[in-house]
VOPAGU-2260 file (C-alpha; in pm, 1 decimal, decimal comma):
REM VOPAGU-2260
SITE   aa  ch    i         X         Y         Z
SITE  UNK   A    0     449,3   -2850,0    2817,5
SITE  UNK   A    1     304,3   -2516,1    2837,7
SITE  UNK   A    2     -58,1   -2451,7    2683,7
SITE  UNK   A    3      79,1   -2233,8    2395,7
SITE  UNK   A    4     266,1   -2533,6    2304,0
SITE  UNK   A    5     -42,2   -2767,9    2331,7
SITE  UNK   A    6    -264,0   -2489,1    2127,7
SITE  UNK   A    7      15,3   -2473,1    1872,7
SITE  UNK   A    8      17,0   -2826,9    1794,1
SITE  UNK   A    9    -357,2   -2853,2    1790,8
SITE  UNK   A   10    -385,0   -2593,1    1537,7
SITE  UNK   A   11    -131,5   -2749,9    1360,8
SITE  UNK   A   12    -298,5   -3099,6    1336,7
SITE  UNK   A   13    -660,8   -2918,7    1230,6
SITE  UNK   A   14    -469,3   -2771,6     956,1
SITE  UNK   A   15    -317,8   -3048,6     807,4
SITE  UNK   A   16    -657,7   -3256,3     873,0
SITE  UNK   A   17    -829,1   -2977,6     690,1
SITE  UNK   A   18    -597,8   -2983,6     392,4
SITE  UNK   A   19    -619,1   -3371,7     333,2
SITE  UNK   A   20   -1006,0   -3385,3     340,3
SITE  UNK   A   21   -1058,5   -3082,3     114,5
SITE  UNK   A   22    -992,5   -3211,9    -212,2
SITE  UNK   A   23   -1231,4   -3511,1    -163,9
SITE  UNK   A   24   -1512,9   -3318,4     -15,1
SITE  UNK   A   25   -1478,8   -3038,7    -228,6
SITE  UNK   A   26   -1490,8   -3256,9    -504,4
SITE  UNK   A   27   -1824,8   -3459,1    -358,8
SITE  UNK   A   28   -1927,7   -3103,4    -291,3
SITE  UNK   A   29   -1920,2   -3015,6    -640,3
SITE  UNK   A   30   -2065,7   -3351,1    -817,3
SITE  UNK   A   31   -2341,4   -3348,5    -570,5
SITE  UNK   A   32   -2407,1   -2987,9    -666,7
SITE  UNK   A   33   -2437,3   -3056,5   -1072,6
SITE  UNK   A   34   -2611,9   -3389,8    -985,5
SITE  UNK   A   35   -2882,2   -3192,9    -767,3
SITE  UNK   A   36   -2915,0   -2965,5   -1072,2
SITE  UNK   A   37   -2933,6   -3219,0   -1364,7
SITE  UNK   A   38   -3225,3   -3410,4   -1115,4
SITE  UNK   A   39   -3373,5   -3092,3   -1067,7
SITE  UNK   A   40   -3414,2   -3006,1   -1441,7
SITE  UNK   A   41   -3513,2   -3369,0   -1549,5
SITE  UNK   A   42   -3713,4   -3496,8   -1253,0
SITE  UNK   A   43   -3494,2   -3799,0   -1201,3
SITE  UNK   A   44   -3488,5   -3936,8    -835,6
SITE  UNK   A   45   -3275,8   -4189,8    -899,3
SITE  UNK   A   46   -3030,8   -4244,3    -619,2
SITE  UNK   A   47   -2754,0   -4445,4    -775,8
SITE  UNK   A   48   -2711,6   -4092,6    -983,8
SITE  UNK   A   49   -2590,1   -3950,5    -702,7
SITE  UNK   A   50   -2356,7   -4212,3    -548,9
SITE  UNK   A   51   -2183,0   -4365,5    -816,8
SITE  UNK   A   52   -2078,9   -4025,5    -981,5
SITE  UNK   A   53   -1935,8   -3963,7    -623,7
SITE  UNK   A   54   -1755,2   -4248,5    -569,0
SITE  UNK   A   55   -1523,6   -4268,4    -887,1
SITE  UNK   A   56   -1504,2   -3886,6    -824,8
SITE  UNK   A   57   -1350,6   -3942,4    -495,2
SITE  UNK   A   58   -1120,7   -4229,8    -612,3
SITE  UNK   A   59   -1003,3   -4035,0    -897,1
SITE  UNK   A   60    -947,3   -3741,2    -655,0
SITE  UNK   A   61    -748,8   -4028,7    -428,1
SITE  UNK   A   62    -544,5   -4110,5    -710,5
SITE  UNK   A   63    -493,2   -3823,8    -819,3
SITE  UNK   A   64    -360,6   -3604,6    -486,4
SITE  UNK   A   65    -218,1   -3967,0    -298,6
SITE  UNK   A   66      97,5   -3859,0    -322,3
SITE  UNK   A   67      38,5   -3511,9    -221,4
SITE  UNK   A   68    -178,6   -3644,3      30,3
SITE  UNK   A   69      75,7   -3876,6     201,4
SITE  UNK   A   70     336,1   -3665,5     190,2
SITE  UNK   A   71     237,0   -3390,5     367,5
SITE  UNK   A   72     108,9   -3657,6     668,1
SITE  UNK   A   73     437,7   -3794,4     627,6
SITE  UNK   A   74     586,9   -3463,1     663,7
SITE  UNK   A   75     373,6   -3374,8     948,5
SITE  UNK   A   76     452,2   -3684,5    1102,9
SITE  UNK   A   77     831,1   -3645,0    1093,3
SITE  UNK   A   78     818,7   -3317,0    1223,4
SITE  UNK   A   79     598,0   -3391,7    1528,0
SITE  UNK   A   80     798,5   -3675,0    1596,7
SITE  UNK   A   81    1121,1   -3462,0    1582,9
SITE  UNK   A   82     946,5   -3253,0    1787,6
SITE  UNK   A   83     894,7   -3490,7    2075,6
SITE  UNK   A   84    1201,5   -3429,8    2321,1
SITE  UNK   A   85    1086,5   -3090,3    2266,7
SITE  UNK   A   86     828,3   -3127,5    2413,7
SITE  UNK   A   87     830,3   -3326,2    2687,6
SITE  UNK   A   88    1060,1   -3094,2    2875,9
């Protein structure tokens, strides 16, 4: 196993671990971004405001893209294990 190949499949797995955290912390991004406002204009500190909004936020998102989400690890998965012969040569 040559480094391209090793570089290859690193890039690979940041890619697909960048694309199944992105809808959750985009999504946290967001609600924690109109929650910071909304405190901002009314003065409440209140931190329960910010952490349940976030949590059903992120389970809807969960819900939502699970499927999506599992199977492109599954498909990931597959393929690197396909791969393996490959790349043990």
């Amino acid at each position: 196993m040559d480094a391209d190949t090793i570089v290859s499949l690193v890039h690979d797995m940041l890619w697909v671990t960048l694309k199944l955290a992105a809808p959750a912390l985009l999504s946290i991004l967001l609600i924690g971004l109109l929650i910071a406002v909304f405190q901002a204009a009314t003065q409440i500190n209140e931190m329960t405001l910010s952490f349940v909004p976030k949590l059903i936020v992120v389970a809807l998102v969960l819900v939502l893209a699970g499927h999506w989400m599992l199977r492109l690890i599954t498909d990931y998965t597959l393929e690197l294990f396909t791969h393996i012969p490959a790349l043990i040569d």
